[in-house]
Structures are given as structure tokens and as C-alpha cells.
C-alpha positions, 0 to 999 in steps of 0.5 A: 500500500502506498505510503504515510502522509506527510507530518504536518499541520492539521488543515481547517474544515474550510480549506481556506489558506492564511494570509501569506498565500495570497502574496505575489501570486498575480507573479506565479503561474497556476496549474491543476493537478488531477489525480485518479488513483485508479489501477488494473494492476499494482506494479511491485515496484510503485509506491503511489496513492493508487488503488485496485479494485479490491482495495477501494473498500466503499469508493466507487470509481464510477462516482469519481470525476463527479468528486473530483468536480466537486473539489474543483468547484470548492477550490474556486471558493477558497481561493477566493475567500483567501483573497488569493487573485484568480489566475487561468491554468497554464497548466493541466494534468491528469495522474494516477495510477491510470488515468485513462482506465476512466471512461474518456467522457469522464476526463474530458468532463473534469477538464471542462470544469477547470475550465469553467472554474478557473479558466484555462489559458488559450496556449496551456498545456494539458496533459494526460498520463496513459498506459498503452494497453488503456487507450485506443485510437478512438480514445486518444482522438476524443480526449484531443477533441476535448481539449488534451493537447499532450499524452504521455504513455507509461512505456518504461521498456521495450524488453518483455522480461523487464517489463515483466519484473516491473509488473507492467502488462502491456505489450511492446509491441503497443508502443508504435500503435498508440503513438501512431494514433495519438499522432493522428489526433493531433498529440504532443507524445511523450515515453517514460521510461525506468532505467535499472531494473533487476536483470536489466542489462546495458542490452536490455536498456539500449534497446529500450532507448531505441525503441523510443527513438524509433517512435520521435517523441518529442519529450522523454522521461527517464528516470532510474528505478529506486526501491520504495520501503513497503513494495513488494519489489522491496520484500521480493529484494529482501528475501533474495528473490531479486537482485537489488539494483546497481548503481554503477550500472545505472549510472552507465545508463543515464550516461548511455540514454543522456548521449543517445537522446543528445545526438538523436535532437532531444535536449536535457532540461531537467535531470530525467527530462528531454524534450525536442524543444523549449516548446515541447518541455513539459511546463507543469513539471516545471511549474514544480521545479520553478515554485509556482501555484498549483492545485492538486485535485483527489485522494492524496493529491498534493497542492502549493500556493505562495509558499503553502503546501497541503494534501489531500486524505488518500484513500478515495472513499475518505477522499468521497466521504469529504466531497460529499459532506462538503468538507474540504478534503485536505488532511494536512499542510505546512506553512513553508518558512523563509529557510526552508524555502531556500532550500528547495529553491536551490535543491529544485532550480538547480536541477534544470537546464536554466539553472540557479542563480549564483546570487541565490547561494549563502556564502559558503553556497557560493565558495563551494562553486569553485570546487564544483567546477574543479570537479566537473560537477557544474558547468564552468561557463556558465558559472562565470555568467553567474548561473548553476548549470550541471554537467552530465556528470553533475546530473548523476551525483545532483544530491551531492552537489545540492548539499555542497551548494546548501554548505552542508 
């Protein structure tokens, strides 16, 4: 089961945030999450507030975007009653779990509510997650026709074994029919991938980059496998069963699929992100990494506007119980304090392609950045300008280089 909440705060009834929140925001882009935490199957590996059907216990997957509407109905409200200004999303995205195990008339039916809430701006990003096997070509060319702009397929490997230790169950073979017929409705694409499998060889994962390649995205997500207390992944790596993963080797693939994508046009832009262009970046991630407001909608989902963050109950039938009462579902949240905003700033800032500035850092912050160049951590070019950028080798060893920066 998907893990504890944060510690934190006890959030009110209302939902309505202090003061602080409302400060600056007419500055800070806004973005809406929507999370269906809807699976067919639990992946041994994942770790995500995500249920099967067994494991509803009382929610009814057939009730939620009527939940989920309710939720964003109320977030007008409290905004509002907060005095935080009223800003279109830039930026719209649908995760789970699976979000396309909903009907398709259910996804474009929340997407119209954020729009008839809170505006949706004319040139904003929406975007849905996907697994293969969940989408057909009449699905993908209904949710363009309601307004989806971007999908993003959870392919993680192109290798059946490894899809089978990850528990994924589609076909690899899905992989071109699916981004064919999002093509054909006029999608941006998006592959994730998952680098260090157990039993994923140098092979195994070569040919995965090039079956993504093979496809032209024009964005991937690649990001290496972590073991997550309380999978089965993790009883399974417990009880020998599996091999855990290996460092070395997953450094070697972050440096195999980062020169594959490069020569292939498709640039880095944060640490597990490439994109063919600017245009083709995903801004709602970004939005993440950059600080800005956003509003995160269902059970578990988390939210931040001007330095306050809160999350929702998980489980979807305690997350139905609050939408049907009228209570706000938020469980928890934190006020974020001068420090531990700077922090973030530096551990988010500096792992994208803009970088951070110099001027950003403590002191002891910016004596560390010689000795980052020295060992080919941050790029030297770019310090002299003023700004954080890492190198590929910065990229692998990000932790380290963001406790340097902190003086840590």
C-alpha cells in the first residue's frame, strides 16, 4: 500500500489558506493537478496513492470525476475567500495510477470544469498520463477533441522480461500503435521510461532507448528505478528473490540514454527530462521545479500556493466521504518558512537546464562553486555568467552537489 502522509499541520474544515498565500501570486503561474488513483494492476515496484479494485473498500470509481468536480468547484471558493487573485491554468494534468482506465467522457468532463472554474489559458498545456494497453485510437482522438493537447504513455521498456519484473502488462509491441494514433489526433507524445531494473542489462536498456527513438517523441522521461520501503519489489529484494539494483550500472545508463537522446535532437532540461524543444518541455513539471501555484485535485493529491503546501486524505472513499459532506478534503499542510524555502529553491532550480542563480547561494553556497567546477560537477561557463548549470556528470551525483551548494 502506498505510503504515510506527510507530518504536518492539521488543515481547517474550510480549506481556506492564511494570509501569506495570497502574496505575489498575480507573479506565479497556476496549474491543476488531477489525480485518479485508479489501477488494473499494482506494479511491485510503485509506491503511489493508487488503488485496485479490491482495495477501494466503499469508493466507487464510477462516482469519481463527479468528486473530483466537486473539489474543483470548492477550490474556486477558497481561493477566493483567501483573497488569493484568480489566475487561468497554464497548466493541466491528469495522474494516477491510470488515468485513462476512466471512461474518456469522464476526463474530458473534469477538464471542462477547470475550465469553467478557473479558466484555462488559450496556449496551456494539458496533459494526460496513459498506459498503452488503456487507450485506443478512438480514445486518444476524443480526449484531443476535448481539449488534451499532450499524452504521455507509461512505456518504461521495450524488453518483455523487464517489463515483466516491473509488473507492467502491456505489450511492446503497443508502443508504435498508440503513438501512431495519438499522432493522428493531433498529440504532443511523450515515453517514460525506468532505467535499472533487476536483470536489466546495458542490452536490455539500449534497446529500450531505441525503441523510443524509433517512435520521435518529442519529450522523454527517464528516470532510474529506486526501491520504495513497503513494495513488494522491496520484500521480493529482501528475501533474495531479486537482485537489488546497481548503481554503477545505472549510472552507465543515464550516461548511455543522456548521449543517445543528445545526438538523436532531444535536449536535457531537467535531470530525467528531454524534450525536442523549449516548446515541447513539459511546463507543469516545471511549474514544480520553478515554485509556482498549483492545485492538486483527489485522494492524496498534493497542492502549493505562495509558499503553502497541503494534501489531500488518500484513500478515495475518505477522499468521497469529504466531497460529499462538503468538507474540504485536505488532511494536512505546512506553512513553508523563509529557510526552508531556500532550500528547495536551490535543491529544485538547480536541477534544470536554466539553472540557479549564483546570487541565490549563502556564502559558503557560493565558495563551494569553485570546487564544483574543479570537479566537473557544474558547468564552468556558465558559472562565470553567474548561473548553476550541471554537467552530465553533475546530473548523476545532483544530491551531492545540492548539499555542497546548501554548505552542508
Amino acid at each position: 500500500m502506498p505510503g504515510a502522509l506527510p507530518l504536518g499541520d492539521p488543515a481547517p474544515l474550510d480549506g481556506l489558506l492564511p494570509a501569506s498565500a495570497a502574496v505575489d501570486a498575480d507573479e506565479r503561474a497556476f496549474g491543476v493537478y488531477i489525480h485518479v488513483p485508479f489501477c488494473r494492476v499494482r506494479c511491485g515496484y510503485c509506491d503511489f496513492n493508487t488503488y485496485t479494485t479490491p482495495e477501494l473498500r466503499g469508493a466507487k470509481q464510477s462516482d469519481y470525476a463527479d468528486e473530483a468536480i466537486a473539489e474543483l468547484r470548492d477550490s474556486v471558493r477558497v481561493l477566493r475567500e483567501s483573497s488569493v487573485p484568480s489566475r487561468a491554468a497554464s497548466t493541466v494534468f491528469f495522474g494516477g495510477g491510470t488515468p485513462t482506465l476512466l471512461p474518456v467522457d469522464d476526463l474530458v468532463r473534469m477538464l471542462a470544469e477547470v475550465r469553467a472554474t478557473h479558466g484555462i489559458a488559450a496556449d496551456a498545456e494539458v496533459t494526460t498520463e496513459a498506459n498503452p494497453d488503456s487507450v485506443d485510437r478512438d480514445y486518444l482522438a476524443r480526449l484531443a477533441d476535448g481539449g488534451f493537447t499532450r499524452v504521455s504513455f507509461g512505456m518504461q521498456s521495450a524488453v518483455p522480461h523487464v517489463l515483466a519484473t516491473l509488473e507492467r502488462t502491456h505489450d511492446p509491441e503497443r508502443i508504435p500503435l498508440v503513438v501512431a494514433w495519438a499522432r493522428e489526433a493531433g498529440l504532443d507524445v511523450s515515453l517514460d521510461l525506468i532505467y535499472g531494473t533487476p536483470g536489466e542489462s546495458l542490452d536490455d536498456w539500449a534497446t529500450s532507448v531505441d525503441a523510443v527513438l524509433a517512435e520521435r517523441p518529442d519529450h522523454v522521461s527517464a528516470y532510474a528505478l529506486i526501491v520504495e520501503d513497503g513494495t513488494k519489489l522491496a520484500r521480493q529484494i529482501k528475501r533474495g528473490e531479486v537482485a537489488a539494483p546497481d548503481d554503477d550500472l545505472q549510472a552507465d545508463m543515464y550516461e548511455y540514454v543522456d548521449q543517445k537522446l543528445g545526438t538523436a535532437g532531444l535536449e536535457w532540461y531537467e535531470v530525467s527530462n528531454w524534450a525536442t524543444d523549449i516548446r515541447h518541455r513539459s511546463r507543469h513539471n516545471l511549474a514544480y521545479w520553478r515554485g509556482d501555484d498549483w492545485w492538486g485535485v483527489g485522494p492524496g493529491a498534493h497542492s502549493h500556493v505562495g509558499g503553502v503546501r497541503w494534501w489531500n486524505v488518500k484513500h478515495p472513499a475518505a477522499y468521497a466521504e469529504r466531497m460529499h459532506s462538503g468538507v474540504s478534503p485536505a488532511a494536512g499542510r505546512e506553512t513553508l518558512d523563509d529557510a526552508t524555502r531556500h532550500v528547495e529553491r536551490v535543491l529544485l532550480l538547480s536541477r534544470i537546464r536554466e539553472g540557479l542563480a549564483v546570487s541565490t547561494l549563502e556564502a559558503e553556497g557560493r565558495h563551494a562553486v569553485a570546487g564544483l567546477i574543479a570537479d566537473e560537477l557544474i558547468d564552468a561557463k556558465a558559472a562565470l555568467s553567474g548561473r548553476i548549470v550541471l554537467t552530465r556528470r553533475g546530473r548523476l551525483l545532483a544530491d551531492a552537489v545540492v548539499r555542497r551548494l546548501l554548505g552542508d
